[in-house]
C-alpha positions as CSV (number, residue, x, y, z in Angstrom):
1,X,14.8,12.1,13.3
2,X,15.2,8.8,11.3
3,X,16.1,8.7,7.5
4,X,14.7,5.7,5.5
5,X,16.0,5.4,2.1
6,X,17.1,2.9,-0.4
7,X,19.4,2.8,-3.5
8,X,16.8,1.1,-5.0
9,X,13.4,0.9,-6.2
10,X,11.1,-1.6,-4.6
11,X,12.7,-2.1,-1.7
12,X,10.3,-1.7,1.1
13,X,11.4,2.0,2.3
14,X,8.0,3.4,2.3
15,X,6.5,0.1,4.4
16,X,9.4,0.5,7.2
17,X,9.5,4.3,7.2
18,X,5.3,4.3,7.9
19,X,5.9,1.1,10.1
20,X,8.3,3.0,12.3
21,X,6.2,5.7,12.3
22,X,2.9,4.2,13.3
23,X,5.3,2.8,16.1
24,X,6.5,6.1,17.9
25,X,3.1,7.3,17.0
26,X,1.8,4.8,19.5
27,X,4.9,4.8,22.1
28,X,5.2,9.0,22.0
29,X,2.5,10.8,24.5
30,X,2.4,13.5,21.7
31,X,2.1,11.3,18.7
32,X,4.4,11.1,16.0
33,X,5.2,13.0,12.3
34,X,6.1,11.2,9.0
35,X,7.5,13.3,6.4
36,X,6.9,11.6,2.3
37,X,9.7,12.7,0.4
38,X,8.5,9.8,-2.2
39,X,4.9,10.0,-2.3
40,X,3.3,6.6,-1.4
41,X,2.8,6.8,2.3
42,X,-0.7,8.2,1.9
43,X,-1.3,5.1,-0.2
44,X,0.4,2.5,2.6
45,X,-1.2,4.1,5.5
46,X,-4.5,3.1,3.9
47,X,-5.4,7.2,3.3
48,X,-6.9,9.1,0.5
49,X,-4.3,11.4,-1.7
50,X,-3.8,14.5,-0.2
51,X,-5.1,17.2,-2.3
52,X,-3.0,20.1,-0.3
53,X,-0.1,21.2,0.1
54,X,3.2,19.5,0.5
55,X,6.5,19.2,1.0
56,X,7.1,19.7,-2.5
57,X,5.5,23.2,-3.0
58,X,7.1,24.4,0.4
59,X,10.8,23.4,-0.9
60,X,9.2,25.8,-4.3
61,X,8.7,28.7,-1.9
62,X,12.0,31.0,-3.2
63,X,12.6,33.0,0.2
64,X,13.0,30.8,2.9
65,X,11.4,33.9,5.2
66,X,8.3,33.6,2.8
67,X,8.1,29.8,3.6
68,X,5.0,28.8,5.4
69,X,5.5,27.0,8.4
70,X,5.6,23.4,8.0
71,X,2.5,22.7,11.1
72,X,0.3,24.4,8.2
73,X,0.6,21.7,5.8
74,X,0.9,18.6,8.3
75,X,-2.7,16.8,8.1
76,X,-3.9,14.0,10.5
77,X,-2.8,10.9,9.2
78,X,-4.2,8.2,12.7
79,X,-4.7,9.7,15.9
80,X,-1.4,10.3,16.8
81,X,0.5,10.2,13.8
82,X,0.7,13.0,11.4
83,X,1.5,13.2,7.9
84,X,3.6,15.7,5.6
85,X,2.7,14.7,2.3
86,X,4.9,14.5,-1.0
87,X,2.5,17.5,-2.6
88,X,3.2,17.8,-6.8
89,X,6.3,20.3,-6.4
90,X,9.4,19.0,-7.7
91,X,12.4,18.5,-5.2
92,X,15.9,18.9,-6.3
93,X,19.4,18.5,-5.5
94,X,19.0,22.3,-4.7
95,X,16.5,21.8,-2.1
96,X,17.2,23.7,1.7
97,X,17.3,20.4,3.6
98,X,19.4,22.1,6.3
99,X,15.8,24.2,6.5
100,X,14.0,21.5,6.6
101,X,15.1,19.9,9.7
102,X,15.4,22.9,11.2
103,X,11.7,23.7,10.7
104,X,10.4,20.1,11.7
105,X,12.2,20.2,15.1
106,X,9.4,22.7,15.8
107,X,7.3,19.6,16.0
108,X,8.9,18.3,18.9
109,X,8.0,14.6,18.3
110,X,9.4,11.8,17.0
111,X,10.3,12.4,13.2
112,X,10.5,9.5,10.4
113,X,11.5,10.5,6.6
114,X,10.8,8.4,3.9
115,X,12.7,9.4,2.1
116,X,12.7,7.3,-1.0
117,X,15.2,5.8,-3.3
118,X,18.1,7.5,-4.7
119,X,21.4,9.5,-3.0
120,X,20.2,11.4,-0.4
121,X,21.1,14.4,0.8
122,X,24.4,14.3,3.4
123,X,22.8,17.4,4.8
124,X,19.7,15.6,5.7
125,X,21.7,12.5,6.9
126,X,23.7,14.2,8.7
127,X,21.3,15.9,10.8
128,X,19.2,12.9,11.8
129,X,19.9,10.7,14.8
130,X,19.4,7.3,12.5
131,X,19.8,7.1,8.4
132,X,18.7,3.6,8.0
133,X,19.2,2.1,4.5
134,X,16.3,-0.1,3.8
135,X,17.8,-3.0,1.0
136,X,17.3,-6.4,-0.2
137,X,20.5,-8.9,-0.5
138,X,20.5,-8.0,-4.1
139,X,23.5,-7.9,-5.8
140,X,22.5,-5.0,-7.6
141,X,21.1,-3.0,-5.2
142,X,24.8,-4.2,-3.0
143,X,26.4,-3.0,-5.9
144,X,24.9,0.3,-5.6
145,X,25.5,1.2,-2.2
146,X,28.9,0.3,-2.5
147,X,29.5,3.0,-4.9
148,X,27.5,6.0,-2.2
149,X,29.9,8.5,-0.6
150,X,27.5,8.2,2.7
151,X,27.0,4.9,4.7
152,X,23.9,4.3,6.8
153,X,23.9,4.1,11.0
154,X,22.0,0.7,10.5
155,X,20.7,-1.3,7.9
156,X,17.1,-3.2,7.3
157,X,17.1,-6.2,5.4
158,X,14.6,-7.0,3.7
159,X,15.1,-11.0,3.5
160,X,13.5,-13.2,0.6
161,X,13.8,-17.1,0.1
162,X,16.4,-18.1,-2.3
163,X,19.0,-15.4,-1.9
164,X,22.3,-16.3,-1.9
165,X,23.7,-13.2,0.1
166,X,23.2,-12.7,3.5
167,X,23.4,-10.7,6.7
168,X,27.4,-10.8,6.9
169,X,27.9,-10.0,3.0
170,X,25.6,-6.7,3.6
171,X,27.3,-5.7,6.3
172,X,30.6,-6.4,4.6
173,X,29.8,-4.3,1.7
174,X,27.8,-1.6,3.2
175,X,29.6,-1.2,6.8
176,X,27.0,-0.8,8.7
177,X,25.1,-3.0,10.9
178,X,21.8,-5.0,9.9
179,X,20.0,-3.8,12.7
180,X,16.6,-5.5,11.9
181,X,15.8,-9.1,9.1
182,X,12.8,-8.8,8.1
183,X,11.1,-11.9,5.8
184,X,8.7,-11.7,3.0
């Protein structure tokens, strides 16, 4: 399971989390599963808003015995990659993410979460095999993650023309290793 997030808005989390995706969706013999924890995959992947069911209402279940299982609300995103949508019910810092990676290792596929920007849950980090922090060389958004109790397994930088930080400073700051540059 890999963990995209940022610790800021705008940052390109929801392009790399559905890139990665689409990518073990086309490597994996059984396809692939991206789960929206920030609502705009639908809109990246090129698909309609879902109108179902998502991962917000199941974290609104109250009993986690009454939950419905999560390959109810998955929906067909390309032929081998499926989609868990955000869905309109609120998550919180009260959400059962321990649950929820218990349920989607039912799926038995590759698994990427986008999971948006913001502090994300150490239980949900700490259950994947790869939290990558998806960030700019902002100072801001440098700033930010310096002040996070949780540090990344790898970062992707998201390279612009005209920055004055760079791949070392990142690394420096966040202590983790840029693992992939990419330039816009």
């Amino acid at each position: 399971m890999i963990v995209c997030w940022s610790v800021k808005g705008g940052s390109g989390t929801t392009v790399v989390a559905s890139t990665l995706a689409l990518m073990h969706a086309e490597k994996s013999p059984r396809g692939a599963l991206i789960v929206d924890l920030a609502g705009d995959v639908p809109a990246v992947l090129g698909l309609a808003e879902p109108s179902g069911i998502g991962i917000g209402e199941w974290f609104s279940q109250n009993e986690n015995s009454s939950r419905m299982a999560l390959q109810s609300i998955a929906i067909q995103a390309t032929a081998n990659l499926q989609l868990i949508a955000r869905g309109s019910g609120q998550l919180d810092a009260n959400a059962n993410f321990a649950e929820l990676t218990a349920s989607l290792a039912t799926f038995d596929l590759p698994v990427v979460i986008d999971a948006g920007c913001g502090v994300v849950s150490p239980e949900l980090l700490a259950r994947a095999s790869s939290s990558l922090l998806i960030t700019r060389p902002c100072y801001l958004s440098l700033r930010r993650a310096a002040q996070l109790n949780v540090a990344p397994t790898g970062v992707v930088l998201i390279n612009e023309p005209g920055r004055a930080l760079g791949k070392r400073d990142v690394e420096s700051v966040i202590g983790a290793p840029v693992i992939s540059r990419n330039y816009f």
